[in-house]
LOGUFI-131752 format. One record per residue: residue number from 0; residue in three letters; x, y, z of N, C-alpha, C in turn. Coordinates in nm, 4 decimals. Layout:
residues N
   k   r   n_east  n_north     n_up  ca_east ca_north    ca_up   c_east  c_north     c_up
 NUM Ala        X        Y        Z        X        Y        Z        X        Y        Z
...
***
This chain:
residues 226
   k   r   n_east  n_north     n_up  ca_east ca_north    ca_up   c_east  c_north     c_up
   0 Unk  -4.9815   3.9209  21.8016  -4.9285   3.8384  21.9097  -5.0113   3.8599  22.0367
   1 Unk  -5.0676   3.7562  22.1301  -5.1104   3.7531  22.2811  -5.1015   3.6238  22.3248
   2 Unk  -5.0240   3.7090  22.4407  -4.9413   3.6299  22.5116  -5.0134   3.6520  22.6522
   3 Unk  -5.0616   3.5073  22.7482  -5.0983   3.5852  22.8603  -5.0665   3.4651  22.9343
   4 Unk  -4.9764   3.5028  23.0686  -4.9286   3.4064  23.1176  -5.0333   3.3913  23.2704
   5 Unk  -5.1069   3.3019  23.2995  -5.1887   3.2988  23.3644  -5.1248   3.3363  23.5312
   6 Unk  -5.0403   3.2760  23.5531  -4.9772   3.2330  23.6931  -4.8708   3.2921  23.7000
   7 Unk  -4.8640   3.4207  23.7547  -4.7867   3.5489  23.8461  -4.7329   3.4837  23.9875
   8 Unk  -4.5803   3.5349  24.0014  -4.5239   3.4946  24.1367  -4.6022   3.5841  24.2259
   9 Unk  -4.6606   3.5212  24.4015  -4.7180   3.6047  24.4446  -4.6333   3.6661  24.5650
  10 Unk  -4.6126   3.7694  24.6350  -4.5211   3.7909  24.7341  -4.5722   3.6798  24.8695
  11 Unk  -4.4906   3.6757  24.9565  -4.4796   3.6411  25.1278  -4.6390   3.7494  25.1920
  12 Unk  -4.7234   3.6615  25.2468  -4.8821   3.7487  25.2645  -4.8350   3.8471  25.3603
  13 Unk  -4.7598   3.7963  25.4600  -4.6887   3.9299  25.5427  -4.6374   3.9958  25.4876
  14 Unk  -4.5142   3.9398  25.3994  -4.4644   4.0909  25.3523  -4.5346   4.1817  25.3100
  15 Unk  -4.6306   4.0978  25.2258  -4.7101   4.2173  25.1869  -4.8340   4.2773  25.2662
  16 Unk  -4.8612   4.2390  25.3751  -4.9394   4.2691  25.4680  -4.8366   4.3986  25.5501
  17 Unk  -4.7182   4.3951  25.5292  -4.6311   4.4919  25.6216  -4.6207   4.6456  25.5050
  18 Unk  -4.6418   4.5681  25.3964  -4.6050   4.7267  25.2918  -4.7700   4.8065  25.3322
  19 Unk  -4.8676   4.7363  25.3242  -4.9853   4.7839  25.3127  -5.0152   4.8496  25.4181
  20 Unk  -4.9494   4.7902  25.5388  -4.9821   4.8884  25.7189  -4.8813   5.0398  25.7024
  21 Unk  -4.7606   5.0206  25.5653  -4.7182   5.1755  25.5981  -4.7821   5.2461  25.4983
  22 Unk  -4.9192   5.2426  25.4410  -4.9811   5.2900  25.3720  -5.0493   5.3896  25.4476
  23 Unk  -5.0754   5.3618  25.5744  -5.1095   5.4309  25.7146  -5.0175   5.5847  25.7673
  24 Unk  -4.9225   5.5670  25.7201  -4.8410   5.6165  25.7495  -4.7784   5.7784  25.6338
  25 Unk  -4.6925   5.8453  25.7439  -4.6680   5.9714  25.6163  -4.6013   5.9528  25.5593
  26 Unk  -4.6261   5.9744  25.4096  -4.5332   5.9408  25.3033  -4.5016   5.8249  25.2572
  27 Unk  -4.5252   5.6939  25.2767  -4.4810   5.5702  25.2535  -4.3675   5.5576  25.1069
  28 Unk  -4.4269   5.6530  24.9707  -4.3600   5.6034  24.8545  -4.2431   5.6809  24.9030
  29 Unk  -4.2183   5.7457  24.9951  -4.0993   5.8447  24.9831  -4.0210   5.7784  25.0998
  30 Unk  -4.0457   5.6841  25.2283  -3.9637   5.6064  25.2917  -3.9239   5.5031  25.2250
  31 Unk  -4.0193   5.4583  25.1297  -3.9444   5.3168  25.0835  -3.8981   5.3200  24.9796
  32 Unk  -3.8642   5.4319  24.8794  -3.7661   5.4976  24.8417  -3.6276   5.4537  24.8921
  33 Unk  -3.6322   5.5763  24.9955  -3.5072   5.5680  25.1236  -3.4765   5.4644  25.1251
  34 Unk  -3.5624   5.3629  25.1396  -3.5042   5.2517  25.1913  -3.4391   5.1592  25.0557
  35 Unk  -3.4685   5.2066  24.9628  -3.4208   5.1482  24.8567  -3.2725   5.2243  24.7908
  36 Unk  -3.2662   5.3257  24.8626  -3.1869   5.4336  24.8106  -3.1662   5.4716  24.6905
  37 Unk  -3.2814   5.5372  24.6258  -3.3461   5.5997  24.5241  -3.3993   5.4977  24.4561
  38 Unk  -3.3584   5.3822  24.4331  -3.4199   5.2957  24.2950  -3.5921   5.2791  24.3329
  39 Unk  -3.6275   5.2252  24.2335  -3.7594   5.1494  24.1893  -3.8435   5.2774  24.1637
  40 Unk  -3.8087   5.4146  24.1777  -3.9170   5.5295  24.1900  -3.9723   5.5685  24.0617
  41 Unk  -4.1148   5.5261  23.9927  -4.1187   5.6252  23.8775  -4.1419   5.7255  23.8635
  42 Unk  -4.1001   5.7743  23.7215  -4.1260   5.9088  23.6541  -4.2197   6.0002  23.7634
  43 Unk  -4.1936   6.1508  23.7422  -4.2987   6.1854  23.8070  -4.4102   6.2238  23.7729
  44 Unk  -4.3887   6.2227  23.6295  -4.5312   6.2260  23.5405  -4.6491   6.1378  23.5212
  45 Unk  -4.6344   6.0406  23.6098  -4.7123   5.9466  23.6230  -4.7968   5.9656  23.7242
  46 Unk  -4.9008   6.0656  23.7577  -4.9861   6.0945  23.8254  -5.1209   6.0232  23.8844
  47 Unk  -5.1529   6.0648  23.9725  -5.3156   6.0398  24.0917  -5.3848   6.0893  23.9501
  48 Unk  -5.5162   5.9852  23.9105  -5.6028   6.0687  23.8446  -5.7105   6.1018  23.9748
  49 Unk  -5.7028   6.1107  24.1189  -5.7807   6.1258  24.2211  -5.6619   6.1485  24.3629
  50 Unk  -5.5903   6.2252  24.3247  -5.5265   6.2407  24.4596  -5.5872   6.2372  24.6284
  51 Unk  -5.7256   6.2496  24.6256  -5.7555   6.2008  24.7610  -5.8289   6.0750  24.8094
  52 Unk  -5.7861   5.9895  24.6676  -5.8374   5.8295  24.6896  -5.7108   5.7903  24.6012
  53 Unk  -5.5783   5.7641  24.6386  -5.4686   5.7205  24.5502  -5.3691   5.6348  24.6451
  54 Unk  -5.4045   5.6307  24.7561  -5.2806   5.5055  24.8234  -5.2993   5.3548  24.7921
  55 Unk  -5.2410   5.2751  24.7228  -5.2546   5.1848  24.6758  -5.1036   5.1019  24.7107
  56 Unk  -5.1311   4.9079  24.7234  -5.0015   4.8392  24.7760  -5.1082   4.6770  24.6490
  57 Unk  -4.9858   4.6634  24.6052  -5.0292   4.5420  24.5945  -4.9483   4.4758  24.4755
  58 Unk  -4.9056   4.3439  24.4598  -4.8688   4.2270  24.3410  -4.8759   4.2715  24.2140
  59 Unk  -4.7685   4.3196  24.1624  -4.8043   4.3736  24.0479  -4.8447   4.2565  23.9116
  60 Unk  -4.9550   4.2943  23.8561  -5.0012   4.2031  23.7067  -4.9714   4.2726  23.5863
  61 Unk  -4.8582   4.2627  23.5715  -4.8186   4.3450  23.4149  -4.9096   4.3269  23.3044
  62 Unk  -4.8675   4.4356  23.2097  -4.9284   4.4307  23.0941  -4.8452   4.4545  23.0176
  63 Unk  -4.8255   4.4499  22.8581  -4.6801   4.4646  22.8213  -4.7997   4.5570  22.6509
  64 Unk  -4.8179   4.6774  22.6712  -4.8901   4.7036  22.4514  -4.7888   4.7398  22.3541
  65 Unk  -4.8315   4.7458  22.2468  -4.7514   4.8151  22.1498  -4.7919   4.9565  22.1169
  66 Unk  -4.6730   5.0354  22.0427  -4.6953   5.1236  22.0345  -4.7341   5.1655  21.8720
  67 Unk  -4.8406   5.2246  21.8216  -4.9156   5.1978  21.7321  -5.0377   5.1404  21.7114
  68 Unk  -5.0335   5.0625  21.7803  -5.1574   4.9606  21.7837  -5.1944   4.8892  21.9326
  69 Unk  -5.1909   5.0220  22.0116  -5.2416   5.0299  22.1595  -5.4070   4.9331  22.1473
  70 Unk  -5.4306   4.8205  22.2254  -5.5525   4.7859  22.2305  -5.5845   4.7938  22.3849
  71 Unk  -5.7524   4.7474  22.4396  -5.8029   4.7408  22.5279  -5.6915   4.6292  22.6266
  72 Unk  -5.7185   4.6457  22.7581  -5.6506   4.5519  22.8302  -5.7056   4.4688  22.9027
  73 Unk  -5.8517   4.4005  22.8440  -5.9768   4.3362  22.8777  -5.8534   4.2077  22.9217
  74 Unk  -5.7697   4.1444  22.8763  -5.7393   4.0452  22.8946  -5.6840   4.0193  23.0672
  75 Unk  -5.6186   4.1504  23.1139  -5.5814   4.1322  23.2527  -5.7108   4.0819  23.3188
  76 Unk  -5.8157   4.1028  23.2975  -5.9278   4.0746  23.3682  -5.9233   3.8861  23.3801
  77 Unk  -5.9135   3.8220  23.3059  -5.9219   3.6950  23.3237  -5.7944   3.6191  23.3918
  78 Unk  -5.7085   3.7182  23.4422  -5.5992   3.6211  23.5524  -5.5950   3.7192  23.6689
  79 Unk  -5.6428   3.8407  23.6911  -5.6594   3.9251  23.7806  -5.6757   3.8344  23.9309
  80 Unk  -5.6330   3.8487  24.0137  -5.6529   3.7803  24.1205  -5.7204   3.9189  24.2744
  81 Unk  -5.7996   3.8715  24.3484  -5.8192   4.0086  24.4355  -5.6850   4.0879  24.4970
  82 Unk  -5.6890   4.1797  24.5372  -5.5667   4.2304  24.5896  -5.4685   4.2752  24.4485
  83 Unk  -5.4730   4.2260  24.3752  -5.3548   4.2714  24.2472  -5.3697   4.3743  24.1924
  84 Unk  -5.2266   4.4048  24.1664  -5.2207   4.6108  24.1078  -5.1683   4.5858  24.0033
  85 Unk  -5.2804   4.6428  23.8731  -5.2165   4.6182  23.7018  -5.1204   4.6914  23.6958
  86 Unk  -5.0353   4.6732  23.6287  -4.9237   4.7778  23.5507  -4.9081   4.7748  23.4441
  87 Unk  -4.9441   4.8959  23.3431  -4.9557   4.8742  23.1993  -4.8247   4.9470  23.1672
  88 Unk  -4.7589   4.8734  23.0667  -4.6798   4.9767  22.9682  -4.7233   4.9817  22.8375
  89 Unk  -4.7741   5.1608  22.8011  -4.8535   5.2042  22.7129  -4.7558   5.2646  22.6520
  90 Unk  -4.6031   5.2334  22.6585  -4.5148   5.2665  22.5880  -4.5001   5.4614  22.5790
  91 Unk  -4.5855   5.5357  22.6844  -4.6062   5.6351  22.7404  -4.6579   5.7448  22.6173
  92 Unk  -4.7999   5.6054  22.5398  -4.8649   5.7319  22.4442  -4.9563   5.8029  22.5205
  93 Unk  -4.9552   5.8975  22.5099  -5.0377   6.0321  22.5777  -5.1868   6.0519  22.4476
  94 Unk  -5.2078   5.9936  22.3575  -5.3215   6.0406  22.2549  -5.4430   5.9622  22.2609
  95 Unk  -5.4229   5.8386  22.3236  -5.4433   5.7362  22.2845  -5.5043   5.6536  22.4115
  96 Unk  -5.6114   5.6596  22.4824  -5.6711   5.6189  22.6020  -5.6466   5.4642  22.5939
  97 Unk  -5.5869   5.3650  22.7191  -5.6075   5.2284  22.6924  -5.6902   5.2307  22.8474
  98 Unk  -5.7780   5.2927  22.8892  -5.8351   5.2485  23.0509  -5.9515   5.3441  23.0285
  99 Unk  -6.0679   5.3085  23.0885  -6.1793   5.4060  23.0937  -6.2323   5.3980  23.2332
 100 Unk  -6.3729   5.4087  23.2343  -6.4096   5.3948  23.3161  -6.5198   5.3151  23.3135
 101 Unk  -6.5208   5.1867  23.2505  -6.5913   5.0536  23.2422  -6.5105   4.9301  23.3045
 102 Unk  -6.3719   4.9852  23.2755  -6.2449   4.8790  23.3235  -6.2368   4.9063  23.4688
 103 Unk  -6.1838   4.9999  23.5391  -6.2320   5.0337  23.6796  -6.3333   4.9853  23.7186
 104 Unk  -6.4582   5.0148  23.6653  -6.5967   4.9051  23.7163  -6.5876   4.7765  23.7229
 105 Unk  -6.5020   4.7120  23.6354  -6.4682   4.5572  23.5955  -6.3591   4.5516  23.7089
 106 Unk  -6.2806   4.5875  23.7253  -6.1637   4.5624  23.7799  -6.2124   4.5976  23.9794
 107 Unk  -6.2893   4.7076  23.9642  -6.3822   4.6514  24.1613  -6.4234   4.5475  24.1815
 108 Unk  -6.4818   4.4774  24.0242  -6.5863   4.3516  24.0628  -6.4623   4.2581  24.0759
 109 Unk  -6.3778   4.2514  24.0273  -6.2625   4.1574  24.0319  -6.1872   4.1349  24.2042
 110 Unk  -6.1940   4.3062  24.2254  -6.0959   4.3026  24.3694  -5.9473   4.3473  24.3605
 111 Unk  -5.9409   4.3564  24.2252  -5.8402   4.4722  24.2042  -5.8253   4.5672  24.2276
 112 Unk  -5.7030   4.6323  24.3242  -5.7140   4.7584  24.4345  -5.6798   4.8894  24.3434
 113 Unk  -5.5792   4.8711  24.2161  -5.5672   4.9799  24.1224  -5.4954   4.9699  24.0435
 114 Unk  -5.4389   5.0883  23.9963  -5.3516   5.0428  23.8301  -5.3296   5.1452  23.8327
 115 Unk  -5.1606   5.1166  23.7364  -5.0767   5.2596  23.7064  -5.0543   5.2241  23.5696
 116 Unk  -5.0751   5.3436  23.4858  -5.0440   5.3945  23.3251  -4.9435   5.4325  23.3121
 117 Unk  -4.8053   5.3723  23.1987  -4.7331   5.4422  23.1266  -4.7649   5.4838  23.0417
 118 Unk  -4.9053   5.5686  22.9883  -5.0240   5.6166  22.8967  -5.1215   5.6806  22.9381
 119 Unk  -5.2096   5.7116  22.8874  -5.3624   5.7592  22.9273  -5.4697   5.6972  22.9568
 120 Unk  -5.5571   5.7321  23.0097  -5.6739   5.7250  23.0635  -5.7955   5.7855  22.9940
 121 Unk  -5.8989   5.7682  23.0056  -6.0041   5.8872  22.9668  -6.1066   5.8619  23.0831
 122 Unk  -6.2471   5.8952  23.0883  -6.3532   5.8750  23.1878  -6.3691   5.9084  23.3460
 123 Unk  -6.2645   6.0160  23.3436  -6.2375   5.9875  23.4931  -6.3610   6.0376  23.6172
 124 Unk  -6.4039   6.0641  23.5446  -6.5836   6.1148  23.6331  -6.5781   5.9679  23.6407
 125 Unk  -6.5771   5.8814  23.5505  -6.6554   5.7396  23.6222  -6.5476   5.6814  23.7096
 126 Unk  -6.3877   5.6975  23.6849  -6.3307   5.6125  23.8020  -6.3245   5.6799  23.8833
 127 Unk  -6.3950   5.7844  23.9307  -6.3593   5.8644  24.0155  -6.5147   5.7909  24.1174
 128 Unk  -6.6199   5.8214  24.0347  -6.7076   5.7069  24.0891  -6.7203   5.6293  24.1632
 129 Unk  -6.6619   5.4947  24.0751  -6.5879   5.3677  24.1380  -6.4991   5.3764  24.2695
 130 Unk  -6.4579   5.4943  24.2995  -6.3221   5.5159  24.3496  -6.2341   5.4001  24.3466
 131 Unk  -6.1499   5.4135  24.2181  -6.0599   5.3144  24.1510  -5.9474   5.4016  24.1461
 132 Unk  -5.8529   5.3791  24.2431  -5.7287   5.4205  24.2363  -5.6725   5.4323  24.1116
 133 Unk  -5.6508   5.5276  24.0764  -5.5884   5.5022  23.9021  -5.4460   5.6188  23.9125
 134 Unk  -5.3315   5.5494  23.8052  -5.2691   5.6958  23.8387  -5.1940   5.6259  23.6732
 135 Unk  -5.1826   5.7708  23.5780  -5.1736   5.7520  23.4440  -5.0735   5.8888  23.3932
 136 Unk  -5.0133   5.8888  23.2817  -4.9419   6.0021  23.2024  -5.0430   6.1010  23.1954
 137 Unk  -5.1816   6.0858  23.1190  -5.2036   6.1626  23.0707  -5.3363   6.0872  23.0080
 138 Unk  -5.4860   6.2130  23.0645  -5.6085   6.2012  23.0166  -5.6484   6.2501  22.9041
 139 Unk  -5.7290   6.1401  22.8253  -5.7505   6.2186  22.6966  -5.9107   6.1416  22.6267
 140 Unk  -5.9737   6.1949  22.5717  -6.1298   6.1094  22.5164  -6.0731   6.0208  22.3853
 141 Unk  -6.0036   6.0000  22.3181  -5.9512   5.8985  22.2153  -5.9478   5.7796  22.2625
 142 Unk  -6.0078   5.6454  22.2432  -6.0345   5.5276  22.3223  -5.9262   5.4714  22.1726
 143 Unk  -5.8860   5.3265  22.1953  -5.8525   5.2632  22.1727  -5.9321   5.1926  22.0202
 144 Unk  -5.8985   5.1052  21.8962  -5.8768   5.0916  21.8084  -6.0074   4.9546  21.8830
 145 Unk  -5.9985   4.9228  21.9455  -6.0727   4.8096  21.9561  -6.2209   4.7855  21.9959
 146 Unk  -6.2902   4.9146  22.0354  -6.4309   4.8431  22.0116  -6.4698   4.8925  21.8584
 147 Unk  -6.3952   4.9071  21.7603  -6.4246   4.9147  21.6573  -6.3621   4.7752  21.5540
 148 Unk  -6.2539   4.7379  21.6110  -6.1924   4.6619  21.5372  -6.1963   4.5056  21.5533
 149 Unk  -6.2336   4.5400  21.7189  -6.2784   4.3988  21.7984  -6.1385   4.3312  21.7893
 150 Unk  -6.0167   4.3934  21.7438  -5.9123   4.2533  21.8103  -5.8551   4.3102  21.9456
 151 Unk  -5.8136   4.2154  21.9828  -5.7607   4.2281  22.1388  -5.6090   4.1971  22.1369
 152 Unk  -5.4957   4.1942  22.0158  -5.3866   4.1635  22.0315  -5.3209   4.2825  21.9287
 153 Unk  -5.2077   4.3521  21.9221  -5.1148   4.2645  21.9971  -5.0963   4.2985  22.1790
 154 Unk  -5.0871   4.1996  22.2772  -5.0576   4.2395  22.4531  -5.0189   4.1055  22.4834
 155 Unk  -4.9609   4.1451  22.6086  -4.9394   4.0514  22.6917  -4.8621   4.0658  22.8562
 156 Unk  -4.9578   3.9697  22.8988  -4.9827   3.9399  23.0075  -4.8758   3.8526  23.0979
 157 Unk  -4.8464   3.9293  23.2595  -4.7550   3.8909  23.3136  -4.5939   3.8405  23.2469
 158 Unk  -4.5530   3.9706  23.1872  -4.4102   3.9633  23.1449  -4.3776   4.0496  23.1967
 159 Unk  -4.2403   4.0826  23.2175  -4.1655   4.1915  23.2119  -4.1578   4.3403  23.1667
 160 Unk  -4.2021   4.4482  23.2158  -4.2415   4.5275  23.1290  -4.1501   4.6392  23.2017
 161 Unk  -4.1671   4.8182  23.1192  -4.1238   4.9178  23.1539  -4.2631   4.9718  23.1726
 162 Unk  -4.2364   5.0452  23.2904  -4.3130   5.1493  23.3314  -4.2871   5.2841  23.4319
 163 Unk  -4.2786   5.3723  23.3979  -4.2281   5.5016  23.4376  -4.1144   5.4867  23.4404
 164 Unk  -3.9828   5.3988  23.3388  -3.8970   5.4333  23.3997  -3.8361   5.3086  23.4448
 165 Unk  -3.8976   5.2363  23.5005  -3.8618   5.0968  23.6211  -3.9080   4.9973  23.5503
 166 Unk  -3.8317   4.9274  23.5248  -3.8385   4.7632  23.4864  -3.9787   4.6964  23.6326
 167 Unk  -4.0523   4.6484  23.5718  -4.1079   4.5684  23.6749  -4.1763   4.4399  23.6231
 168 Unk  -4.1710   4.3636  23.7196  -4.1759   4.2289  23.7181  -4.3394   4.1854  23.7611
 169 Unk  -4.3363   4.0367  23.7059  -4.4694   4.0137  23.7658  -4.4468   3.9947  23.9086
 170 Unk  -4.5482   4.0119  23.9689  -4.5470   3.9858  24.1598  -4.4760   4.0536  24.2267
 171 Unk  -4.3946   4.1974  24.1672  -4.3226   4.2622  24.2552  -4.3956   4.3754  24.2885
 172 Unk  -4.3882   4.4311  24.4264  -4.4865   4.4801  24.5004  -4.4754   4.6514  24.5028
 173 Unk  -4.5762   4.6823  24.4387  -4.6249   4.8528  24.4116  -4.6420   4.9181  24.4945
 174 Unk  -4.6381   5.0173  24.5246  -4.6488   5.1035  24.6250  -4.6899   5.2661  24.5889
 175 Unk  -4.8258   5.3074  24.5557  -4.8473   5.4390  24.5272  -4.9127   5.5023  24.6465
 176 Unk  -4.8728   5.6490  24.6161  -4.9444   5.7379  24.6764  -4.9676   5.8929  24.6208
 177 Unk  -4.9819   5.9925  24.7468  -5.0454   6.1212  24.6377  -4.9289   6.1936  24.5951
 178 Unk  -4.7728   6.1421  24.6502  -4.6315   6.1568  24.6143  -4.5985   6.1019  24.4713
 179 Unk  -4.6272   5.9223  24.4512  -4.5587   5.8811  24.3073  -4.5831   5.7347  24.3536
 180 Unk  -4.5185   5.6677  24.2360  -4.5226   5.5570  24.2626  -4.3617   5.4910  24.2740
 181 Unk  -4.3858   5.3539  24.3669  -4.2623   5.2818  24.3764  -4.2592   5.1445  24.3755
 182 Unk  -4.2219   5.0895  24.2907  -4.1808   4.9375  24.2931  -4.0525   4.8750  24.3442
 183 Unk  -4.0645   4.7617  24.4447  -4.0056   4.6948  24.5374  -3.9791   4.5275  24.4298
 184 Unk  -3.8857   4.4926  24.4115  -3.8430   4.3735  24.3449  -3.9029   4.2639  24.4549
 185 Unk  -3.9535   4.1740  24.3886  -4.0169   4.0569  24.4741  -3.8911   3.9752  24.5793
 186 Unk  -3.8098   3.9580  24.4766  -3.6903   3.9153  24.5751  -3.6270   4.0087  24.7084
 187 Unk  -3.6461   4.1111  24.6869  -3.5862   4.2130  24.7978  -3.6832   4.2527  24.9209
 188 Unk  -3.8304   4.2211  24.8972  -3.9254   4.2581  24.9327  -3.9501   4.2494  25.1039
 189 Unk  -3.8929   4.1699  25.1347  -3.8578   4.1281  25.3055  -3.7618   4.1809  25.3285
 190 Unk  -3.5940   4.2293  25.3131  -3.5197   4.2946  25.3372  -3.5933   4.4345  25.3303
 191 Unk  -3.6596   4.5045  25.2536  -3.6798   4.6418  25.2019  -3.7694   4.6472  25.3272
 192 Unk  -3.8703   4.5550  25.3382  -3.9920   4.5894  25.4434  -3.9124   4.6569  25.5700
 193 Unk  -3.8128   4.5506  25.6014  -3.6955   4.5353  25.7476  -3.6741   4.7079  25.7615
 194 Unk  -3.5929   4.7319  25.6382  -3.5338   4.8855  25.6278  -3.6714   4.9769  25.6141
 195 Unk  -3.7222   4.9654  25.5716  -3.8311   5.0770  25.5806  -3.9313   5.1148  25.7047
 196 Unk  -3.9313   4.9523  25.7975  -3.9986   4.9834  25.9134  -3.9128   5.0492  26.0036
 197 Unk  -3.7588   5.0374  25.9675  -3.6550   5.1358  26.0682  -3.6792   5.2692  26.0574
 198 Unk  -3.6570   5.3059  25.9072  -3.6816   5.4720  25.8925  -3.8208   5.4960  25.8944
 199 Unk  -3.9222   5.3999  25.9263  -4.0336   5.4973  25.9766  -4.0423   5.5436  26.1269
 200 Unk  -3.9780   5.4133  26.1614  -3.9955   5.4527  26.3248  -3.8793   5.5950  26.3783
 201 Unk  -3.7512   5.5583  26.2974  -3.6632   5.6759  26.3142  -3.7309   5.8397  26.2649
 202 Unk  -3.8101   5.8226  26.1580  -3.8675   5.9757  26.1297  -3.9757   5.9945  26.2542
 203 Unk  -4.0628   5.8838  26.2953  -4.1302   5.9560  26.4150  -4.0851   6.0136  26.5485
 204 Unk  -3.9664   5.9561  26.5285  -3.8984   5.9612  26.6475  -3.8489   6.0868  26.6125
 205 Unk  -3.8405   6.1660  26.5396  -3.7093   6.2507  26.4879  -3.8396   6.3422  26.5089
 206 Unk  -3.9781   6.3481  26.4677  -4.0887   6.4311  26.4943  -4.1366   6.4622  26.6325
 207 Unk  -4.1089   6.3916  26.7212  -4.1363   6.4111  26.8603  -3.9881   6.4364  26.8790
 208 Unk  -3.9094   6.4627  26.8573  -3.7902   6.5391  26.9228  -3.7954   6.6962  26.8434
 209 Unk  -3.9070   6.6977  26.7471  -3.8616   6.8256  26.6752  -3.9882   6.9010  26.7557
 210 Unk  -4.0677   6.8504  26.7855  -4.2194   6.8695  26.8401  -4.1638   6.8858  27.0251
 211 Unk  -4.0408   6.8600  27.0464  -3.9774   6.8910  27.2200  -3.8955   6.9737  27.2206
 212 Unk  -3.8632   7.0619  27.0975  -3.7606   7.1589  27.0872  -3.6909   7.1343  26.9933
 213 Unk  -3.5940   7.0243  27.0083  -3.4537   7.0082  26.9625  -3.4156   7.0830  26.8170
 214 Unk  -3.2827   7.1180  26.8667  -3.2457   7.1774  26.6981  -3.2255   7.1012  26.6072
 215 Unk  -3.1964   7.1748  26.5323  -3.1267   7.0942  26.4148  -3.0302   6.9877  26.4345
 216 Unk  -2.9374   7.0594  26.4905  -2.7387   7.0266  26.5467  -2.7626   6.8955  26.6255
 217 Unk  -2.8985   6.9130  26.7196  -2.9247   6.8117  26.7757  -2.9774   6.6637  26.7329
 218 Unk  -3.0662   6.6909  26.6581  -3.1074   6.5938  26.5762  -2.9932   6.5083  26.4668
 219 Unk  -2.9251   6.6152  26.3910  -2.8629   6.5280  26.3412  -2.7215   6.4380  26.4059
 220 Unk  -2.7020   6.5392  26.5586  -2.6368   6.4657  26.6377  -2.7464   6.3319  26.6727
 221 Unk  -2.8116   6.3206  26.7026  -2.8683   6.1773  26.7168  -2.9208   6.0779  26.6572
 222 Unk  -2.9817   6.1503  26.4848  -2.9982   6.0499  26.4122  -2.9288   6.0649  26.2858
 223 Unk  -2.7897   6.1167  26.2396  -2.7465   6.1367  26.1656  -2.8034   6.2217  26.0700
 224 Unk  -2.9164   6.2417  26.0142  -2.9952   6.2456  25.8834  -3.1309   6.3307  25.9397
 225 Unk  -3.1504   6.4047  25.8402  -3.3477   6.3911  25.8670  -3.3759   6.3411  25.7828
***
């Protein structure tokens, strides 16, 4: 079976221009969290294969493999749009590499900002290279069934998939860093922005009162919470 649905919902360019400015910022996957109040967060095993090149925002382009017959994911490449963040569900095989470091090379020339694995990786000297945001279960040299077998199915493209954990959708907006990753539902994506630009401004604020003395007693007298 391949299935690849060309045309992904894309978010509001601001909204997503507003997730990407708290990329700037400390902690972003862990305010907009908060602001979600715990949901969309995956697994935490889903790691930076480069923790000091790993902040990544962008439209998610699902991938949906099987398990058994994990193939290459050459096909995201032909609806990839610039700015878009793959999301594979590799059904979280750890043996079994579906990303190297030829796809990262392919996926810069595209304008694709990065990609998260419910699976493995291998090559990471080369995406490390590229500096291709990548963040995966688990690295391993076992490549995939397909430059030997040459088929490219069974996958598919822009459906519904699991990954770390979180249902995610096509076009709903990713959010990694050297913390984890978090997905924001496309529909919620302007409300969530609203709440998350509050508790950023409230934690700075809460840092220059901790940076002027104030106690504890005090703080949470004024902002309820840290």
């Amino acid at each position: 079976m391949r299935k690849v649905i060309k045309h992904a919902p894309f978010p509001d360019q601001e909204v997503l221009d507003r997730f990407r400015g708290f990329l700037r910022l400390f902690s972003p996957t862990c305010v907009i969290a908060d602001s979600m109040e715990r949901s969309g967060v995956m697994r935490s095993d889903i790691k930076p294969v480069d923790p000091s090149n790993c902040r990544i925002c962008g439209p998610a382009l699902t991938v949906r493999l099987f398990p058994g017959d994990l193939v290459d994911c050459l096909d995201a490449l032909e609806v990839a749009r610039p700015g878009d963040l793959i999301v594979v569900d590799a059904r979280g095989e750890t043996e079994t590499s579906i990303w190297g470091g030829l796809m990262a090379g392919l996926c810069r020339q595209k304008g694709v900002v990065g990609a998260v694995i419910d699976g493995a990786c291998r090559d990471i000297d080369e995406v490390k290279y590229h500096r291709f945001p990548l963040f995966s279960r688990a690295i391993v040299p076992r490549s995939t069934h397909t430059p030997y077998s040459k088929r490219m199915e069974p996958i598919e493209i822009n459906v519904p998939i699991e990954c770390g954990g979180v249902i995610v959708y096509p076009g709903d907006i990713v959010v990694a860093d050297e913390v984890g990753v978090v997905v924001v539902p496309l529909a919620e994506a302007a409300s969530v922005a609203e709440r998350a630009r509050d508790l950023f401004e409230k934690e700075e604020l809460t840092r220059r009162r901790i940076a002027e003395g104030k106690t504890l007693d005090q703080i949470l007298e004024e902002f309820g919470r840290l």
